[in-house]
C-alpha positions in Angstrom: -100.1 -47.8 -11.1 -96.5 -49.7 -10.8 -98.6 -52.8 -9.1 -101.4 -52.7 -12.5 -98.2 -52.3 -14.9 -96.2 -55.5 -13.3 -99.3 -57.7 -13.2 -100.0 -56.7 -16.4 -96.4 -57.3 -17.4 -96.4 -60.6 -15.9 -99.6 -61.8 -17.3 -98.1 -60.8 -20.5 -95.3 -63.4 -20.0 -97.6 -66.1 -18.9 -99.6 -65.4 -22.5 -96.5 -65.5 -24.2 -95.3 -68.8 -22.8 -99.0 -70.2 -23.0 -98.5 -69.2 -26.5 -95.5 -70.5 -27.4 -96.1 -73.8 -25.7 -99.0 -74.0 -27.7 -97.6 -73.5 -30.6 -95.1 -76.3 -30.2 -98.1 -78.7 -29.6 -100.0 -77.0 -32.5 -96.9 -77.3 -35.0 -96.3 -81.2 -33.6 -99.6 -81.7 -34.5 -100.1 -80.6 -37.4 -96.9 -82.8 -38.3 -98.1 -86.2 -36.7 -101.7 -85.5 -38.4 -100.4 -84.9 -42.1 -98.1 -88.1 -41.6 -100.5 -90.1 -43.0 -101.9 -87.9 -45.1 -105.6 -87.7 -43.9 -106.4 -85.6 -40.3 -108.8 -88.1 -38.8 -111.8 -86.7 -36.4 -109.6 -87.6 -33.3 -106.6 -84.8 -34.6 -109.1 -82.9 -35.5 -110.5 -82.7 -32.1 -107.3 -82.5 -30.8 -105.9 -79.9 -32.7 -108.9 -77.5 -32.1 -108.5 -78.0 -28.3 -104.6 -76.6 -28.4 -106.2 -73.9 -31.3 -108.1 -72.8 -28.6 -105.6 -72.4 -26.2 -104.0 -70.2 -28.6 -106.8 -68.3 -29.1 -106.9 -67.4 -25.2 -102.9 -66.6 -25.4 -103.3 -64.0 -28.4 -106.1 -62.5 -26.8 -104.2 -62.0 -23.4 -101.5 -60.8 -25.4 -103.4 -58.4 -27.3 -105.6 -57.1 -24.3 -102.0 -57.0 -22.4 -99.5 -55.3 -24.8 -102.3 -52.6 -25.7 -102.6 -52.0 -22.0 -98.4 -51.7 -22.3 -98.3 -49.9 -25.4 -100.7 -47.3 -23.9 -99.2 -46.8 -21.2 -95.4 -46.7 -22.1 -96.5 -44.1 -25.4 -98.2 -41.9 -22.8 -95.3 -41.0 -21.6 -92.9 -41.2 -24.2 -95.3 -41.0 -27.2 -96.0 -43.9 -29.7 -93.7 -42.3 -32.2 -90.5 -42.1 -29.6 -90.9 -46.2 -28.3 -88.0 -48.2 -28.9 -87.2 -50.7 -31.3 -87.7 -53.4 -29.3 -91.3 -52.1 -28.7 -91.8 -51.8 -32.4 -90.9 -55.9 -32.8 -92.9 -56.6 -30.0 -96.1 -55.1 -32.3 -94.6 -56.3 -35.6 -94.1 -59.9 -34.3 -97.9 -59.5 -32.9 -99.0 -57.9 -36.1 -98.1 -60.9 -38.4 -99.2 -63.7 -35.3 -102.8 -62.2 -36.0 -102.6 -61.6 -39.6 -101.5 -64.6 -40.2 -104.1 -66.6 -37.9 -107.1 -64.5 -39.5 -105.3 -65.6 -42.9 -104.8 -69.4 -42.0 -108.9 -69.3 -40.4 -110.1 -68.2 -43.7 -108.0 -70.6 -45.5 -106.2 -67.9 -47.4 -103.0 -68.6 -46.5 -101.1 -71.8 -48.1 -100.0 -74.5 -45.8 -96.2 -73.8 -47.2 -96.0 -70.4 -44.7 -99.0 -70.4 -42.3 -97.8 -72.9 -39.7 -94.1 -71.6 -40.4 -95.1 -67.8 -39.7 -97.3 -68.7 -37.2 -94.7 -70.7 -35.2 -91.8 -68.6 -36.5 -93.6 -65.3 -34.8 -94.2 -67.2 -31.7 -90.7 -68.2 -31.2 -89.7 -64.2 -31.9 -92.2 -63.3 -29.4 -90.9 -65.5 -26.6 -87.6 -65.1 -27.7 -88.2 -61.2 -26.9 -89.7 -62.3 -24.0 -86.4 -63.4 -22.6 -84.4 -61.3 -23.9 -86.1 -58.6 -22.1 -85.5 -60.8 -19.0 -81.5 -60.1 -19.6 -81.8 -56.4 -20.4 -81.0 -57.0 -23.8 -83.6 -54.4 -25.5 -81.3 -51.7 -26.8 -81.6 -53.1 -31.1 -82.7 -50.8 -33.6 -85.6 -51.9 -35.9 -84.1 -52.5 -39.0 -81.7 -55.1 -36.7 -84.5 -56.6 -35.6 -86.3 -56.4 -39.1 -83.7 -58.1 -40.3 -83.2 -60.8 -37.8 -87.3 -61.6 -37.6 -87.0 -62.1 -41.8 -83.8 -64.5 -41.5 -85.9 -66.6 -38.3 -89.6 -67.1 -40.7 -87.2 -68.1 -44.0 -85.6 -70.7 -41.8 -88.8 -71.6 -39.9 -90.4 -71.7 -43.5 -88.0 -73.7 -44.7 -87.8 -76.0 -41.4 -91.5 -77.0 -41.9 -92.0 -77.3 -45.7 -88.4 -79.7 -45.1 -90.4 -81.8 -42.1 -93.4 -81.9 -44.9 -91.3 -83.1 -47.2 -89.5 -85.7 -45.1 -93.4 -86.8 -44.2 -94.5 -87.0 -47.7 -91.5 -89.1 -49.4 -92.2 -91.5 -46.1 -95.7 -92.0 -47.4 -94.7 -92.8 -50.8 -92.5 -94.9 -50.2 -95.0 -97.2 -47.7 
């Protein structure tokens, strides 16, 4: 079982940094396609091909952490995990929320891309920090940190869209 749980584990990092590698190219994008203020049939394309990337990186995750989750609460219980186990599912929770949200166009332009990237970022950022044994934060810390990160990240890419839209106006 230790062999199953490590490749599991490690696939689970290669899906996390598919993902979040994805996400850069998904966020730079989406900026260099808005800059002119139409997406032309070439961004499209190209956006869908690194959407679809992202699509196989959530569903690694998703078919990973389950695997994790059900085998870390068998032996502890789901209601005893740790914090960090708990942002680990939150941060997942919101990356597929959101993307189900931003697919059926319900969610506005001004948070999609930001949550989406922002819960990304959190995800790989756990990633490492689980590398360096730094796991031991309750879930309010975290809670709090993960709010602070999608305000900035919000407020990074409505500031970029900004930026982009004042350059257009003024050509």
């Amino acid at each position: 079982m230790t062999i199953f749980i490590t490749l599991v584990t490690i696939l689970q990092s290669f899906s996390i940094a598919l993902g979040v590698g994805s996400s850069t190219l998904a966020i730079i994008n989406f900026f260099v396609a808005i800059a002119d203020g139409t997406i032309d049939d070439t961004e499209r394309r190209m956006m869908g091909v690194v959407y679809v990337v992202l699509r196989v990186a959530m569903i690694a995750i998703l078919v990973t952490s389950l695997l994790l989750i059900a085998y870390h609460g068998s032996s502890a219980g789901i209601l005893n995990m740790s914090g960090f186990a708990y942002a680990q599912m939150l941060a997942l929770f919101v990356l597929f929320i959101n993307a189900m949200l931003m697919t059926a166009h319900l969610m506005p332009s001004t948070f999609g891309p930001a949550l989406q990237a922002g819960s990304w970022y959190t995800l790989g950022t756990l990633s490492a920090l689980s590398v360096v044994g730094i796991v031991n934060f309750t879930f309010t810390h975290f809670i709090m940190a993960y709010v602070t990160w999608l305000i900035l990240a919000v407020g990074i890419v409505n500031g970029i869209m900004a930026i982009q839209k004042s350059k257009r106006k003024q050509t």
